[in-house]
N, C-alpha and C positions, 0 to 999 in steps of 0.2 A: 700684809700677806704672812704668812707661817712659815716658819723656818722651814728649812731643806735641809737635811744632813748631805754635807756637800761631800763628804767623802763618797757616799752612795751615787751623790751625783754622777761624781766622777766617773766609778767603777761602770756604771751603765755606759757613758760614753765611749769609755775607753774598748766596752764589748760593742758596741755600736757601728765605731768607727773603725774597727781594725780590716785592716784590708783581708780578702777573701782567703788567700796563700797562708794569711797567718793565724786563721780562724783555730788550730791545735793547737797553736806553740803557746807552750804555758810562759806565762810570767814571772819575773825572780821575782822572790819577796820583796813587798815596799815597794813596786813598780808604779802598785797603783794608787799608794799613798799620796793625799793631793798638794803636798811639797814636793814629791817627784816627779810627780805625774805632770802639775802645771810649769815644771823648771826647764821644760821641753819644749822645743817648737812644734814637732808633734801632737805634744799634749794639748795646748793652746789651740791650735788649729781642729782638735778634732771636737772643744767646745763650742769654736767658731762654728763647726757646723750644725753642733746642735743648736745655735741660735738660729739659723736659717732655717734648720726644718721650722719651726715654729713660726718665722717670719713668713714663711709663702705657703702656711695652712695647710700643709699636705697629706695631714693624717685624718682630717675630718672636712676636705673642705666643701665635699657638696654639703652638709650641713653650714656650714657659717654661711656660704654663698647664698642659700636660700633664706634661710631661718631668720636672720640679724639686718642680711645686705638688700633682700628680694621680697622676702613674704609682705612684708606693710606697705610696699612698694603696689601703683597701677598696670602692673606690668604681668606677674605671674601670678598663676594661679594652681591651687593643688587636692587632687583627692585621690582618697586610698591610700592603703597604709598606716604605718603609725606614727609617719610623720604627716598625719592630716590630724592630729593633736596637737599639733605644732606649730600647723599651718593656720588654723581655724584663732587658736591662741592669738599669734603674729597678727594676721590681717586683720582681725577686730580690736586690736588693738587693745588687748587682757591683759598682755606681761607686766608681774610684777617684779619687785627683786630678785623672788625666790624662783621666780619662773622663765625670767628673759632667757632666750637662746641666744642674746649676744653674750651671756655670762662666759661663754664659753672662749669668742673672742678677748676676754679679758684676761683667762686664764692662760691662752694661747701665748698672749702679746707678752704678758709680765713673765711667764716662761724665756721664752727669747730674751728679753731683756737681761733678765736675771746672767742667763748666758753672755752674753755680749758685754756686761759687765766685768763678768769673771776674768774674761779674755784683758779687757781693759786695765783691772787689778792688776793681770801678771804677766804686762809686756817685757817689766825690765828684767825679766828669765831672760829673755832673750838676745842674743848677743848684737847678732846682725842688724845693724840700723834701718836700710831698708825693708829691710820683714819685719821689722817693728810699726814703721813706717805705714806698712801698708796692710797689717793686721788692724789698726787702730784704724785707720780710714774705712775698712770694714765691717768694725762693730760700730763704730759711731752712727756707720750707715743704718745698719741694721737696730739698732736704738732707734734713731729719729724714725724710720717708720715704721715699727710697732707703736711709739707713740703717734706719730697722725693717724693710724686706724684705733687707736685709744678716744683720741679728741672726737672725730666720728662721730665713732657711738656717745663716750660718757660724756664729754667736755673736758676738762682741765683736772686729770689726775695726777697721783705723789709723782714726784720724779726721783726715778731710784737713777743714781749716778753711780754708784758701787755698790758688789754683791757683799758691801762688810754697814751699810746702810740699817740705821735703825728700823726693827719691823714697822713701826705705827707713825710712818709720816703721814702729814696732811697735806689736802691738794694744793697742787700750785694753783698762784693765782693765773687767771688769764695772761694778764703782761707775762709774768715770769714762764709760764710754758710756752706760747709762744714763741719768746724771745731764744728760749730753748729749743724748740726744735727749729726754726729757722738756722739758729749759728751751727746748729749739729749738722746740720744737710749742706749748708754752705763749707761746713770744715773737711766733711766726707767727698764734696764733689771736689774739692783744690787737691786729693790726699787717692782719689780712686781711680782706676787705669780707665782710659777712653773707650765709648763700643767697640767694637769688635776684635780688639785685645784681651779680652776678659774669661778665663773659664765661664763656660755657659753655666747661665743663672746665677751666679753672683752679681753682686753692685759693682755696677759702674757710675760715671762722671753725671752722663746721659739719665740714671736712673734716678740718681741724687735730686737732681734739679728738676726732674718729671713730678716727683713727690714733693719737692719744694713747689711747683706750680701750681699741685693741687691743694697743697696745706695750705696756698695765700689763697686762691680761689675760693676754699672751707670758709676763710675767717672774712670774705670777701674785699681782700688787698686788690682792686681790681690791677692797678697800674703795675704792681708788682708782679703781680700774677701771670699780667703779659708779656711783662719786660721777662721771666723767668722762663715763661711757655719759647720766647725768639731765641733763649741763653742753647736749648735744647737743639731748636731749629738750626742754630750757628755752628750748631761740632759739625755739621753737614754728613753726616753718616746716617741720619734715619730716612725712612723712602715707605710711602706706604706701597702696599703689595701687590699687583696686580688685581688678583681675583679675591674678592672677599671667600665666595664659596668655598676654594681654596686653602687660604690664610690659616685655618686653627687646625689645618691635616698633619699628622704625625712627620709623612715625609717632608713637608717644607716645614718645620723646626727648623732654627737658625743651623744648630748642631749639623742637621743633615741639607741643608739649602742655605747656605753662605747667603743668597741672593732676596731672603726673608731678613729684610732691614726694618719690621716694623716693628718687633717686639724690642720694648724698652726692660720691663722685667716680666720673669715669670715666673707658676711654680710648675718645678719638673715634675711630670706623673713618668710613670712608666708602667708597663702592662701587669706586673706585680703587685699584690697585696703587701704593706699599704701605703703605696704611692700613687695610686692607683688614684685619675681623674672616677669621679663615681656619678657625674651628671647624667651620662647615656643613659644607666641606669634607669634612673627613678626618671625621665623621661618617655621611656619608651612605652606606647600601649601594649594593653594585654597581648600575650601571644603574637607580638614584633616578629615578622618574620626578614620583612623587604617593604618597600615602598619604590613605585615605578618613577616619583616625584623625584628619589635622589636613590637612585639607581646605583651608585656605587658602591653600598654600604650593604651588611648583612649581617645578619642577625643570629647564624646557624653558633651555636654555642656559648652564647653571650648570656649573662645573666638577666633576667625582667624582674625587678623587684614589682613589688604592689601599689606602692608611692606613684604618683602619676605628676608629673610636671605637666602643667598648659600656660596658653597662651590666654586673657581677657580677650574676649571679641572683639573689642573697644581697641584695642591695641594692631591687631591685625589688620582692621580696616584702614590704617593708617599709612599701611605701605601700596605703592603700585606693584601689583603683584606682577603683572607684564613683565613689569621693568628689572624692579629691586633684585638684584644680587644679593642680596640680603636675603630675602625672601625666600630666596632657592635653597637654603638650610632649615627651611620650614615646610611641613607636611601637612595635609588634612584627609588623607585615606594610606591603607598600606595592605598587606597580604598577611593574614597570621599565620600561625603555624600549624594550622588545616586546611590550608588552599583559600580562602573565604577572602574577600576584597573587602571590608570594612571604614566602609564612610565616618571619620569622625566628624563631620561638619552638624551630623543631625542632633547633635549634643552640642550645650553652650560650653563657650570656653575651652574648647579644645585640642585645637591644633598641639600640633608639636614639632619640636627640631631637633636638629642632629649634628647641631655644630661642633661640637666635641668627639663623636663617634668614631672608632678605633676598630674598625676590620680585624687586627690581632689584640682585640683585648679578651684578658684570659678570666671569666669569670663578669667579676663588676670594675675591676679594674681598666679603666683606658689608658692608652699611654698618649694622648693629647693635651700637651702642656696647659695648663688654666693662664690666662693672659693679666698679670697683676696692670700690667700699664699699655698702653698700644701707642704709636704717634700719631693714628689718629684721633686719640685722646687731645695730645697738644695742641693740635692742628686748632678742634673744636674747641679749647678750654681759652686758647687766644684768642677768635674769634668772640667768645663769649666776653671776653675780657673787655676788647674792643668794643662791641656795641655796647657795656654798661659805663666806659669812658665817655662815649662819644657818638653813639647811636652807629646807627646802619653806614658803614661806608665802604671802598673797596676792597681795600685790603681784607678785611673779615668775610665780605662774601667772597672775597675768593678763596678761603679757607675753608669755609665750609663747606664749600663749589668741590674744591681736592676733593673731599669725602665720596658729594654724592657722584660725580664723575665715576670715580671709583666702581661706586655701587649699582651705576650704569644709571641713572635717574636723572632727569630735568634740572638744568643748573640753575640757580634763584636769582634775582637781580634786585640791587640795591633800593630803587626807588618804588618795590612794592610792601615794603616796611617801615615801621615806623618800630622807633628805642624799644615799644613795649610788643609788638606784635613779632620781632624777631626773635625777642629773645623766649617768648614760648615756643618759637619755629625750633629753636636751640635744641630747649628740653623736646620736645616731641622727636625732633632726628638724633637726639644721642640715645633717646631711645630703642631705634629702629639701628641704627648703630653697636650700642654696647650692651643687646638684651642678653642674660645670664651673664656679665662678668662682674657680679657684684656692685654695681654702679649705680643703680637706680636710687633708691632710701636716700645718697648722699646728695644725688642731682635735683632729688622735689624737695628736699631742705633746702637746698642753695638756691633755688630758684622760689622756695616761700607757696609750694604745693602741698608737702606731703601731708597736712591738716586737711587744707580742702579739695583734696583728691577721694581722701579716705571719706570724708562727707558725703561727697556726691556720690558715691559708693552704698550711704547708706551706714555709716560709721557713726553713730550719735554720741559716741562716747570718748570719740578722736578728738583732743585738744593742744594747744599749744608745745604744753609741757612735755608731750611725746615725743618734740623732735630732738630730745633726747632719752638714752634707756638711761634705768637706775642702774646707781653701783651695785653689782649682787650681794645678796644680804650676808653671807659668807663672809665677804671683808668687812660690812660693817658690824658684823658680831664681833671680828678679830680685831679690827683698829678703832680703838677709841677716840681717836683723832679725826677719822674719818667724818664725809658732810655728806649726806646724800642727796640727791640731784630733786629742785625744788618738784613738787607734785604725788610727791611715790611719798 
């Protein structure tokens, strides 16, 4: 990576983070020099935060969400706009170095990093034992998972442990990065306050070990991975939520509905540019006005960019629409903003949702949190766990029974699966499940689709080596040390 003049770093932080009241008050000289600046709890702290934004994506994330996490994915589909250059790229599986939109995840993550380091370098400013204590348990946090969404996409990249870290390290091996972020996330969850103690949206114990479930799931640790998924279940504070429909609305945020015990983490939007959720957006068809399907929602000054989010047909036919809960954040006719009733069913691929959707968002901005982890993520991810242990048995249908119960749908029973036929039941409901939270790309790897998904698709060009992106060609010009990912 390329040096940062960390002084500049600084200086942006430090205007970043200043509280609203102190936005005049100039600074005495050398304030923001980064030997005084980092010699402060203050200072420290308001790096910590610039590692977060960067960790919960919130300055670009309908792009990462789609681009990296969704587009290659059997799931969404996109036209119009200019990110249908994007899309077109993605889903045929084109990206090269120079071109991947995960590049952008990369930059994101070693951003964050970089920060969270910084924090790490200059605990011993600080006097207080426990704010030492529990700054370090929060970047460690925030390290280990920019690295598992690192692993993800590249595989086993440099591990920077300090921001004083030679620019041209080379990648860890497999054993040593995992070994690494395993011990970080077990160190972060012994060191981070328990749910619902936590200023909203920071790590907690709960979140640590959510991300630990999923990095053993990644590398498929099954027995770990479940034993980790029940670590989660045992703090006994997470509860999924009554109403899916419900679940991703502004008012039931934990913040404002104490009684929304599903969200494990997340990233905060709020109706402002640029924290602003931006999926409603590039979701919405042309001239959105209302839809009498989900009726509570409207459209009257909201922005409609050109970009068009859909659903594959392929994918919708897979829900009971009677039933699913689910479902009911999905659309296929609406009213535009000429009166006209507008069937999109007559077009392939089309539908749309509105599970994000923000009544007061001002512009393109929503303020509907993006959901980084859900417990019905754990629920499912033990379940899965379980049938690749030990095939189909109670306990795992009953896990994933919670879900569909939930979702108001037909509960499944043991004895009409077999090891191999659940576990595509799996991928198919976490589909119908977790559509647009970034999930899909990592679930048809894990389950040994995302090659021949894309095929049957019509992908001739989809092969093994894809289910990883390249390192962007940027770091490989910069580090001579660098390997890049076999295939590219």
């Amino acid at each position: 990576m390329k040096r940062i003049n960390i002084l500049l770093i600084i200086i942006g932080l430090a205007l970043a983070f200043t509280a609203c009241e102190d936005y005049l008050k100039e600074n005495p000289p050398g304030e923001l020099a980064p030997e005084s600046f980092l010699a402060t709890q203050e200072g420290v702290e308001g790096v910590l935060n610039s590692a977060y934004v960067q960790y919960k994506f919130n300055y670009s994330q309908h792009n990462l969400l789609t681009q990296s996490f969704e587009y290659p994915g059997d799931i969404m589909y996109e036209t119009g706009g200019g990110m249908n250059i994007n899309f077109v790229r993605m889903a045929n599986f084109q990206w090269t170095s120079s071109s991947s939109d995960a590049n952008a995840v990369w930059n994101t993550k070693y951003e964050s990093i970089r920060d969270a380091n910084i924090v790490i370098d200059n605990l011993d400013n600080i006097e207080d034992e426990n704010t030492r204590a529990a700054l370090l348990a929060e970047a460690r946090y925030i390290r280990a998972v920019d690295y598992v969404y690192l692993y993800d996409n590249f595989g086993p990249v440099p591990l920077r442990t300090s921001a004083l870290d030679e620019p041209n390290l080379p990648r860890a091996t497999e054993e040593e990065f995992q070994s690494f972020v395993i011990s970080e996330l077990e160190a972060a969850a012994a060191g981070l306050p328990n749910p619902g103690t936590e200023v909203y949206g920071k790590g907690t114990k709960g979140a640590a070990l959510a991300f630990l479930t999923r990095f053993y799931m990644t590398i498929k640790e099954w027995q770990k991975g479940a034993e980790t998924a029940k670590r989660v279940m045992d703090l006994g504070y997470y509860e999924l939520f009554p109403s899916y429909h419900d679940l991703f609305k502004v008012e039931n945020e934990h913040d404002k509905n104490p009684n929304n015990k599903e969200m494990i983490a997340v990233s905060v939007c709020t109706h402002t540019h640029p924290y602003g959720n931006k999926i409603p957006t590039v979701a919405l068809p042309p001239g959105f006005w209302y839809t009498d399907e989900i009726p509570e929602f409207k459209a009257e000054g909201i922005a409609n960019w050109a970009a068009n989010f859909r659903f594959y047909d392929w994918f919708i036919e897979t829900f009971d629409k009677e039933k699913d809960d689910r479902f009911s954040l999905i659309f296929g006719s609406y009213v535009n903003n000429k009166g006209v009733v507008v069937d999109l069913t007559t077009q392939a691929h089309n539908y749309r949702t509105l599970k994000y959707f923000d009544n007061m968002a001002e512009g393109a901005s929503h303020g509907a949190d993006f959901p980084m982890f859900r417990y019905a993520d754990i629920l499912m991810l033990r379940a899965e766990a379980l049938n690749e242990i030990n095939g189909p048995n109670a306990e795992c249908i009953s896990l994933i029974n919670q879900v569909r119960i939930r979702a108001g749908v037909d509960e499944i029973n043991a004895d009409d699966f077999t090891k191999e036929s659940l576990r595509d039941f799996i991928l198919e409901e976490r589909g119908r499940e977790f559509y647009y939270e970034a999930l899909r790309r990592s679930d048809l790897i894990r389950h040994g689709k995302l090659i021949e998904r894309a095929l049957d698709r019509g992908i001739a060009n989809a092969a093994d080596y894809h289910n990883r992106y390249p390192i962007p060609q940027a770091e490989m010009d910069a580090n001579p040390n660098m390997e890049q990912n076999p295939g590219y």
